[in-house]
C-alpha positions as a Markdown table, in Angstrom:
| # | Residue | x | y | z |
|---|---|---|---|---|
| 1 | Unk | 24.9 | -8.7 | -14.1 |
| 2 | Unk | 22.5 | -6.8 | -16.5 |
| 3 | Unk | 23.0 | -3.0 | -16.3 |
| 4 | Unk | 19.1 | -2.5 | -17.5 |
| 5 | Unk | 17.5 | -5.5 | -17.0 |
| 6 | Unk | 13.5 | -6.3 | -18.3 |
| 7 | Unk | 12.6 | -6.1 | -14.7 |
| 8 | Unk | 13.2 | -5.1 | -11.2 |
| 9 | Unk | 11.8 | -7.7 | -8.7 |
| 10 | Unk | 11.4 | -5.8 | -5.1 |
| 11 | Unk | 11.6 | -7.5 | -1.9 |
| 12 | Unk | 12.0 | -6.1 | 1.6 |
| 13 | Unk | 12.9 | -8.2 | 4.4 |
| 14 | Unk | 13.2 | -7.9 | 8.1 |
| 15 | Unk | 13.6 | -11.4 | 10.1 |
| 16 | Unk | 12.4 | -13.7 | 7.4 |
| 17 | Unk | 15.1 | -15.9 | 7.9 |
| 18 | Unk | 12.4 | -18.8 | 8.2 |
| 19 | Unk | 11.0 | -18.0 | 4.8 |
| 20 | Unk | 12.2 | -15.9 | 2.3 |
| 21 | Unk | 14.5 | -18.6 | 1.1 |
| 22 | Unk | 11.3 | -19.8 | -1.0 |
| 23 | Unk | 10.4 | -16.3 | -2.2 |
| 24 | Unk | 14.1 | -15.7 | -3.4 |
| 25 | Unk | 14.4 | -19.0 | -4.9 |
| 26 | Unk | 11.0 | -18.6 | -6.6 |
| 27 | Unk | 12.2 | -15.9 | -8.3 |
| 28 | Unk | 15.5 | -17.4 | -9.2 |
| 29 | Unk | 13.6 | -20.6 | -10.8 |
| 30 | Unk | 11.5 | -17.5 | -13.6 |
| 31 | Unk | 11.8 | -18.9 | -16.8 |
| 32 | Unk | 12.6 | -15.1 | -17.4 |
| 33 | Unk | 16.6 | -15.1 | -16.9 |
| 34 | Unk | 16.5 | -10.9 | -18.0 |
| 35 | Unk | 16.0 | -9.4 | -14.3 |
| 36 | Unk | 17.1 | -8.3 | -11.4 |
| 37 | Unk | 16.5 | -9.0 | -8.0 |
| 38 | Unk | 16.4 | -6.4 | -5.2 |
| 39 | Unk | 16.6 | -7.3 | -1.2 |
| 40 | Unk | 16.8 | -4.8 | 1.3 |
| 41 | Unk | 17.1 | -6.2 | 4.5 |
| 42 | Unk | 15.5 | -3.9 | 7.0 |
| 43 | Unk | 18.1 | -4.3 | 10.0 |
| 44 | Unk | 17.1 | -7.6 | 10.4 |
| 45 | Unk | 18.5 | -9.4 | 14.1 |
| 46 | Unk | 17.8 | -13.3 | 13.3 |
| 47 | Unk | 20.5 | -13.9 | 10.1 |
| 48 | Unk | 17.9 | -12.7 | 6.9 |
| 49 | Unk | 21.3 | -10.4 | 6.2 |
| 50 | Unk | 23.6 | -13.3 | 6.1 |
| 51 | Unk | 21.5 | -15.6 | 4.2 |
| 52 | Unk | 20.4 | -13.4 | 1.6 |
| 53 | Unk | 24.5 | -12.4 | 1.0 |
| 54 | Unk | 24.8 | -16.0 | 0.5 |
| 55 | Unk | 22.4 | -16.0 | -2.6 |
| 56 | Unk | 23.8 | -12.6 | -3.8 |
| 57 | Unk | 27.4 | -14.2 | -3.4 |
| 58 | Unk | 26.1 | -17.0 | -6.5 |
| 59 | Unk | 23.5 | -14.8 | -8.4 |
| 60 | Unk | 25.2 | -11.6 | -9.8 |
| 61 | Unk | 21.4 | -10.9 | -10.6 |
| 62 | Unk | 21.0 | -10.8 | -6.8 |
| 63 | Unk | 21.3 | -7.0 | -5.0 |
| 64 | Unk | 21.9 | -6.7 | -1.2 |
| 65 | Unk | 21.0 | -3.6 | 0.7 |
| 66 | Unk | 21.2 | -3.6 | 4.3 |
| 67 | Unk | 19.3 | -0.7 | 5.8 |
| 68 | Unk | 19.1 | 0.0 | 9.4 |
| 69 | Unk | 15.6 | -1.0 | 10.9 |
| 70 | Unk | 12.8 | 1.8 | 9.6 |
| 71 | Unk | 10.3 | 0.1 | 8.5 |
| 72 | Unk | 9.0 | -1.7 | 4.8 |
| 73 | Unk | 8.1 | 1.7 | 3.3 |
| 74 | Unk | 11.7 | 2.8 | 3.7 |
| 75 | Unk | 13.0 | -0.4 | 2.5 |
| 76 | Unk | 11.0 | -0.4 | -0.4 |
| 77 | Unk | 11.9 | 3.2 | -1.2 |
| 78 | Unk | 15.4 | 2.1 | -1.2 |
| 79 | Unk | 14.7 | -0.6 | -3.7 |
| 80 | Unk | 12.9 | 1.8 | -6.2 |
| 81 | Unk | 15.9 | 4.2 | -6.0 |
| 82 | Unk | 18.4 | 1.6 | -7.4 |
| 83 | Unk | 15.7 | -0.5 | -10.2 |
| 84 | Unk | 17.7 | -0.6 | -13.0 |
| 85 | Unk | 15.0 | -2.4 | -14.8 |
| 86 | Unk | 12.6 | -1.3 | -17.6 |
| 87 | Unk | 9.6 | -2.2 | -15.6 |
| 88 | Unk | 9.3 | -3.1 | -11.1 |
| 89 | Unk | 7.2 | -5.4 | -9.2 |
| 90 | Unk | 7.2 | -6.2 | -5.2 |
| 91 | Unk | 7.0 | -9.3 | -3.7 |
| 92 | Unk | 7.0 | -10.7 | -0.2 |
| 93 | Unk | 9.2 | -12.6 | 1.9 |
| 94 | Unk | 6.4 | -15.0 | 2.8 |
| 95 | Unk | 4.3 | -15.9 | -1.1 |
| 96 | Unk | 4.8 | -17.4 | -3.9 |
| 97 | Unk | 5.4 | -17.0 | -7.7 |
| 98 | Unk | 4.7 | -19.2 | -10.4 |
| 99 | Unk | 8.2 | -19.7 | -12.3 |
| 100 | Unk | 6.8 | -18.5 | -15.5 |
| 101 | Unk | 5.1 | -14.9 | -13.8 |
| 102 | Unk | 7.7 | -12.7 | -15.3 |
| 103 | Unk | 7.9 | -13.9 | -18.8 |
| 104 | Unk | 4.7 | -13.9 | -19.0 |
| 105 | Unk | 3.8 | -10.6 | -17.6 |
| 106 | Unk | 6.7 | -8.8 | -19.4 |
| 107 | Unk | 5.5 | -9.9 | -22.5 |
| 108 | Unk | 1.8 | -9.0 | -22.0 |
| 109 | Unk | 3.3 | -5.5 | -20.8 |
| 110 | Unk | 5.3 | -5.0 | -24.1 |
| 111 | Unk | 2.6 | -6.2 | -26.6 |
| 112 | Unk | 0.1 | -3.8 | -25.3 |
| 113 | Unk | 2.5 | -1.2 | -24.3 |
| 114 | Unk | 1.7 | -0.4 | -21.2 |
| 115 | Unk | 2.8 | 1.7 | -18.1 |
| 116 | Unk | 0.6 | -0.6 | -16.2 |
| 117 | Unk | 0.1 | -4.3 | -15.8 |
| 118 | Unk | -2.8 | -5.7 | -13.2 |
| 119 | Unk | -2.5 | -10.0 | -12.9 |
| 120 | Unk | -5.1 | -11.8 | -10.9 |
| 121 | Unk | -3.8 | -13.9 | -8.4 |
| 122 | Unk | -3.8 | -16.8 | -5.8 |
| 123 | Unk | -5.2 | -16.3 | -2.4 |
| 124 | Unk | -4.4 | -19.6 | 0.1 |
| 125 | Unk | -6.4 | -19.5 | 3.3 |
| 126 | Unk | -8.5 | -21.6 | 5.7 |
| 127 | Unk | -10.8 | -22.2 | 2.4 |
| 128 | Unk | -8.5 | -23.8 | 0.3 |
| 129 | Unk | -6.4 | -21.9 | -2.7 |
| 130 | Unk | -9.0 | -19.7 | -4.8 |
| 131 | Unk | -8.3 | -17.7 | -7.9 |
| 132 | Unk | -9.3 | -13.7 | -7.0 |
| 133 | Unk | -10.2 | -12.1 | -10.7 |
| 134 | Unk | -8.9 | -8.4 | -10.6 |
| 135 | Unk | -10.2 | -7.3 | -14.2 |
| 136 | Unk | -11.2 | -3.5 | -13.8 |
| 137 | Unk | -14.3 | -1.6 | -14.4 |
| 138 | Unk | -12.4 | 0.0 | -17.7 |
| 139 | Unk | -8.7 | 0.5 | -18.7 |
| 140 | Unk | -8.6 | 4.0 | -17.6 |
| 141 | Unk | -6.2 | 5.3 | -14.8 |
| 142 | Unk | -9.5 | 6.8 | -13.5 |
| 143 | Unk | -11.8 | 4.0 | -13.5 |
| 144 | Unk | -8.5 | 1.4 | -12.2 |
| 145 | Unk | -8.2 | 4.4 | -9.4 |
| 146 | Unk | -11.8 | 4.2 | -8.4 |
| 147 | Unk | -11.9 | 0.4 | -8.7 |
| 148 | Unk | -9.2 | 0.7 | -5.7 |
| 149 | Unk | -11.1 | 3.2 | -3.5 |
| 150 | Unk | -14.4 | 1.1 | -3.4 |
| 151 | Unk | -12.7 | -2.5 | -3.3 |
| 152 | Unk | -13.1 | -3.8 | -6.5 |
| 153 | Unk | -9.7 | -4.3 | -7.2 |
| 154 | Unk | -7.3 | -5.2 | -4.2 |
| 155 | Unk | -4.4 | -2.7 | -3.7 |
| 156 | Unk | -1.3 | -4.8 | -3.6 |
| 157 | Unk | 1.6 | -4.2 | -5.2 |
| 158 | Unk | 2.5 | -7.9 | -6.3 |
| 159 | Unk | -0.2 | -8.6 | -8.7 |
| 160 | Unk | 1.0 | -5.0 | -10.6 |
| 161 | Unk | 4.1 | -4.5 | -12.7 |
| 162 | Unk | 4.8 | -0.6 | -13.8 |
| 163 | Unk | 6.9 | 0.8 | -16.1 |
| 164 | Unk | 9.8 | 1.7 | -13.7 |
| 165 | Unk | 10.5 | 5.0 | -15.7 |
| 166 | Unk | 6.8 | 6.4 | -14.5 |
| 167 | Unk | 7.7 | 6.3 | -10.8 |
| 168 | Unk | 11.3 | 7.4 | -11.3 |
| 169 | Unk | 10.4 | 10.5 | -13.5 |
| 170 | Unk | 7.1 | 11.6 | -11.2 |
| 171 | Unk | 9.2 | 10.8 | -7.6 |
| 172 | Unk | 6.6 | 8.8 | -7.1 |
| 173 | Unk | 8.0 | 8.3 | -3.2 |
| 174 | Unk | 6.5 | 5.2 | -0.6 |
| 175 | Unk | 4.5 | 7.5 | 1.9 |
| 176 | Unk | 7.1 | 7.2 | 5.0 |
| 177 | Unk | 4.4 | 7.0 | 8.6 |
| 178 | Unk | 1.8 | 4.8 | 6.6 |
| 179 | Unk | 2.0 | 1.4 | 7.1 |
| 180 | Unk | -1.1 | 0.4 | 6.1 |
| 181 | Unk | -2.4 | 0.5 | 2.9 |
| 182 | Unk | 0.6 | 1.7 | 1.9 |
| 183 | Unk | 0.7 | 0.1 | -1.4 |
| 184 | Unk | -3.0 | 1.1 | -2.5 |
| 185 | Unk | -1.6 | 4.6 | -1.4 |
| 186 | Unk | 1.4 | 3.9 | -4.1 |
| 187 | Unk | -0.6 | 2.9 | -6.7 |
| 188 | Unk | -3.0 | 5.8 | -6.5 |
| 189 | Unk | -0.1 | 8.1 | -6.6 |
| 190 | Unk | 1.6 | 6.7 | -9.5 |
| 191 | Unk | -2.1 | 5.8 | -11.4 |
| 192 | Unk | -1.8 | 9.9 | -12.6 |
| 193 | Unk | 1.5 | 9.3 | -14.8 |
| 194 | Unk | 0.2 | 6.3 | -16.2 |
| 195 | Unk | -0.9 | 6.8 | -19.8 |
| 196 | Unk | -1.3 | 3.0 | -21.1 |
| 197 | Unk | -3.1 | -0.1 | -18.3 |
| 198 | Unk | -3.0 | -3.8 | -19.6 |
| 199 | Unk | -5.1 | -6.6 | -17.7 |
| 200 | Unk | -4.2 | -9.9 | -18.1 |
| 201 | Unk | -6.5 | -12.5 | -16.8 |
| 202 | Unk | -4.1 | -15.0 | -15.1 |
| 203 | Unk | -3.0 | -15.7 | -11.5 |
| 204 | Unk | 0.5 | -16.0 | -11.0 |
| 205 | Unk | 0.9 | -14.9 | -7.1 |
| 206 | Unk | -0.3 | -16.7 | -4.2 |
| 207 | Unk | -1.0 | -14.6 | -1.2 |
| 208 | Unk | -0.6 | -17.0 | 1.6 |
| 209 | Unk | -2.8 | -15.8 | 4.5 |
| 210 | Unk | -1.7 | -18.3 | 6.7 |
| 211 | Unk | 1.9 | -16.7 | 6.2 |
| 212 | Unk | 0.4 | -13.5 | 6.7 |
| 213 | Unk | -1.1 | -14.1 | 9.6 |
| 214 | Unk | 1.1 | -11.9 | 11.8 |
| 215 | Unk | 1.0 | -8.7 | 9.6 |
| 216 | Unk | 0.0 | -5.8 | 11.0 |
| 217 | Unk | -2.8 | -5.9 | 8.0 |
| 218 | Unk | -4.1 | -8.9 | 10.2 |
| 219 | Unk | -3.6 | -7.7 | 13.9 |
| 220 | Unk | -5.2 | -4.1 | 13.3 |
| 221 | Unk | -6.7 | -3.3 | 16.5 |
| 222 | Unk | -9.4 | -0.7 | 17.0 |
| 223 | Unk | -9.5 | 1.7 | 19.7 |
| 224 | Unk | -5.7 | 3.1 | 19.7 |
| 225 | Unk | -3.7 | 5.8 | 18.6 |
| 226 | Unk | -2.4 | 3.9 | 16.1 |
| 227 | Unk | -5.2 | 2.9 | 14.3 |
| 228 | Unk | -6.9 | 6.7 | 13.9 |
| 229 | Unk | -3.8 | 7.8 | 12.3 |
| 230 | Unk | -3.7 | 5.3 | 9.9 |
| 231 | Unk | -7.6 | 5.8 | 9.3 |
| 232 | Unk | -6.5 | 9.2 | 9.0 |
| 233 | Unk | -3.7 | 9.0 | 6.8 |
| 234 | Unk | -5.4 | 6.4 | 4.4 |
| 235 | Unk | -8.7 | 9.0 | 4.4 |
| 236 | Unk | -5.9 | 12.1 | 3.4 |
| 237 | Unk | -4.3 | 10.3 | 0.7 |
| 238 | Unk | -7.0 | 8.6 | -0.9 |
| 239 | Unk | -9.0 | 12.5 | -1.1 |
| 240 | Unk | -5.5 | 13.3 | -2.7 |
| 241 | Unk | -5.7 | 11.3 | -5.6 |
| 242 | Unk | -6.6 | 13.3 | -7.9 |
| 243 | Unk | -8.8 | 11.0 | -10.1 |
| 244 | Unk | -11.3 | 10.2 | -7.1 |
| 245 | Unk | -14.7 | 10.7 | -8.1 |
| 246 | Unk | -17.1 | 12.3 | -7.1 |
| 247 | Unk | -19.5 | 9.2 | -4.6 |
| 248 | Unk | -15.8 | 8.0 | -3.0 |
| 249 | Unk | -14.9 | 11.7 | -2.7 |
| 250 | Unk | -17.8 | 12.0 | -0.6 |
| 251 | Unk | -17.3 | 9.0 | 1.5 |
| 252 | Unk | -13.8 | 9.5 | 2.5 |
| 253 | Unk | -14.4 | 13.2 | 3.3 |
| 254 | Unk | -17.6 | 11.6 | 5.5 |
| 255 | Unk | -15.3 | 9.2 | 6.4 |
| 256 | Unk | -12.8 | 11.9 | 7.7 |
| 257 | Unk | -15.5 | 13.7 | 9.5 |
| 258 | Unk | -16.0 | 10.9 | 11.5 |
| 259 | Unk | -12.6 | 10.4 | 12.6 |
| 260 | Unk | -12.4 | 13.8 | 13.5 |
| 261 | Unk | -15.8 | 13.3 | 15.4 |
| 262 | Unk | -14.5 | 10.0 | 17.2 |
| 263 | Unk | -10.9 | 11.4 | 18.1 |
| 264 | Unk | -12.4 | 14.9 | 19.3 |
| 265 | Unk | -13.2 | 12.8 | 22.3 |
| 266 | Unk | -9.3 | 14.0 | 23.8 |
| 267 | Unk | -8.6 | 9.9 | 25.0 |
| 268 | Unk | -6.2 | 10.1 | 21.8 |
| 269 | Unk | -5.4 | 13.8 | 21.2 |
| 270 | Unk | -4.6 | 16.8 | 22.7 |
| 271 | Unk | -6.4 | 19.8 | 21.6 |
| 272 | Unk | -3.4 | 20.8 | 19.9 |
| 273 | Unk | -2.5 | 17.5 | 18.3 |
| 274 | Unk | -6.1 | 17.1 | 17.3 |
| 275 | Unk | -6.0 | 20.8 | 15.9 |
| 276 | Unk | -3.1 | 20.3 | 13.6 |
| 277 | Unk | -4.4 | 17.1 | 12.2 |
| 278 | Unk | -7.7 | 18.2 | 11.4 |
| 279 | Unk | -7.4 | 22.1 | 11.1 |
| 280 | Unk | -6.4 | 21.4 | 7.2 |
| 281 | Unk | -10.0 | 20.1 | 6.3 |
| 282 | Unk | -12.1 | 23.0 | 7.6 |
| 283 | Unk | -13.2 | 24.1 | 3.9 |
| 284 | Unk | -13.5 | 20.7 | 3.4 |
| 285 | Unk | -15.5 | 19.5 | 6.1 |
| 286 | Unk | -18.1 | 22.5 | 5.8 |
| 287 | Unk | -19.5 | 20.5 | 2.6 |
| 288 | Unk | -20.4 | 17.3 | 4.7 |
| 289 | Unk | -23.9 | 17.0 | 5.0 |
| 290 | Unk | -25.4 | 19.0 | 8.1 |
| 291 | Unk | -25.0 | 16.6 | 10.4 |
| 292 | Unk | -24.6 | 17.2 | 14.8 |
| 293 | Unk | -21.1 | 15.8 | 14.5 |
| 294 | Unk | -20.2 | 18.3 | 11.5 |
| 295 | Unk | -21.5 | 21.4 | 13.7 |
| 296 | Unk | -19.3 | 19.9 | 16.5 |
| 297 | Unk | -15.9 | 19.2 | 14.3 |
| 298 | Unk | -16.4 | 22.9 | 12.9 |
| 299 | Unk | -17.2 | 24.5 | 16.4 |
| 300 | Unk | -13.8 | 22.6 | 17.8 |
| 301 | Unk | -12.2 | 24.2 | 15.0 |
| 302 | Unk | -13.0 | 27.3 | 15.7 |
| 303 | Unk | -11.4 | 27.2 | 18.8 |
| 304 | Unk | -14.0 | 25.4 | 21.1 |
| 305 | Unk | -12.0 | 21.9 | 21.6 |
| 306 | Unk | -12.7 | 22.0 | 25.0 |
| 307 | Unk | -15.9 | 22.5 | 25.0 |
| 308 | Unk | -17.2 | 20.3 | 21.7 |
| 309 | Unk | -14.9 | 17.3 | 23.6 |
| 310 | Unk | -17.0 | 17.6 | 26.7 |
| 311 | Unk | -20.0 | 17.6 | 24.9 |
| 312 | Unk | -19.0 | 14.8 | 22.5 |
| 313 | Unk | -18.0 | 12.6 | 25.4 |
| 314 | Unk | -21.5 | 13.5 | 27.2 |
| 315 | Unk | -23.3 | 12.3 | 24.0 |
| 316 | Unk | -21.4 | 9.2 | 24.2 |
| 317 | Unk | -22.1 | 8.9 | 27.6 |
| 318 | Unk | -26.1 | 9.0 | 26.5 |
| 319 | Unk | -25.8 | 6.6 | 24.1 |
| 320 | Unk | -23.6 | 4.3 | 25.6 |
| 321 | Unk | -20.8 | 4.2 | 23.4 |
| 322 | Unk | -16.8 | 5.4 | 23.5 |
């Protein structure tokens, strides 16, 4: 066993059993023998515990951490804590990786460098396998950060290696509650502290969406609690980031508005639930536009939930919608 390895390969698990035997053995076939490879099995019930001890029992490169059930941000914060490695990456329990994807990405890493690798990668789906270019705008932490926000490159974590002592040094920290979007979240956290990006223009992940069918990335419903507070939390962070430019700053704090407008209704929130949430971005939402449901959010924050909920759900009423 290495005690700093060239890389830290991340993988959570909670009842993969089915699967992950690929994903571990994909990374057991690199061509790169130089890394280590991290499991934490997130209190998984159907034998992913026993079966991944069973490959750490003949791979000293192998590291087992058995978590009780909290969730894949928590696991993957685990994993981060222990990298030994002088760069990271994640993978899932359900892709796949070419067996020369860390040779060739370390080495394009320390030829230019960089804090920051971005791969294309492989996207398999009802439309065959297809090659999804990720080159950025520019090599800047700003322009990669902005790329993210409007959806020019796609926020995963698996087509990105870092330089593992950029998130150790800045606690860059999984953010525990979000669990969706939570790796774009990472990136754009950790994108400040990066000093040096490298893009190299080859696919070595495939992103099965078959596989993926049952994420909760692909079963996002509309129209619960659960899906406003991840709007919400996704809107907060991204407005966090401290490289955001000025367009996307004014669409997520637009975007925020109209969450606020939407959940003001009181079929989600209390007054004092929706207070606390939304009491932060006064100052913030008195630059939005002029719009009716600006003048509403700011009345309810003044202290007039009751009556800008009644009058919000009388509007709705009008127009026919929720």
């Amino acid at each position: 066993m290495l005690d700093y390895p060239s890389i830290s390969v991340v993988l959570a698990a909670y009842n993969a059993k089915a699967y992950i035997r690929n994903a571990i053995e994909g990374v057991l076939a690199q061509t790169l023998s130089d890394f280590e490879l991290l499991i934490v099995d997130d209190g998984s019930t159907d034998g992913t515990d026993k079966l991944c001890d069973e490959y750490a029992k003949n791979d000293a490169r192998i590291r087992i951490f058995h978590e009780q059930h909290r969730g894949v941000t928590h696991a993957r914060q685990v994993a981060i804590c222990h990298a030994r490695g002088k760069y990271i990456i994640r993978i899932d329990a359900d892709d796949k990786t070419a067996p020369y994807m860390l040779e060739e990405m370390l080495y394009a890493a320390e030829e230019a460098n960089a804090d920051m690798l971005i791969c294309n990668y492989w996207e398999l789906s009802t439309k065959g396998c297809v090659s999804i270019t990720q080159q950025p705008s520019g090599l800047s932490p700003a322009t990669v950060a902005n790329d993210l926000l409007e959806g020019r490159l796609f926020g995963a974590l698996w087509n990105k290696m870092f330089r593992t002592s950029c998130i150790k040094k800045n606690n860059i920290h999984f953010h525990q509650g979000l669990d969706l979007r939570e790796d774009i979240v990472f990136v754009l956290d950790t994108l400040p502290y990066i000093e040096r990006i490298a893009y190299l223009p080859k696919a070595f992940y495939t992103y099965d969406r078959h596989a993926n069918a049952n994420s909760l990335s692909n079963t996002y419903l509309t129209e619960n609690r659960h899906y406003y507070e991840q709007e919400i939390l996704w809107h907060k962070a991204a407005l966090d980031c401290p490289l955001i430019n000025s367009d996307n700053k004014r669409r997520f704090m637009s975007g925020l508005l109209n969450y606020a407008y939407i959940t003001l209704s009181g079929k989600f929130y209390s007054a004092e639930e929706w207070t606390a949430v939304f009491q932060p971005c006064y100052e913030m939402f008195r630059e939005v536009g002029a719009s009716y449901k600006r003048r509403m959010v700011l009345w309810a924050l003044k202290g007039h939930f009751s009556s800008a909920s009644l009058l919000r759900r009388v509007i709705a009423l009008f127009r026919g919608t929720s």
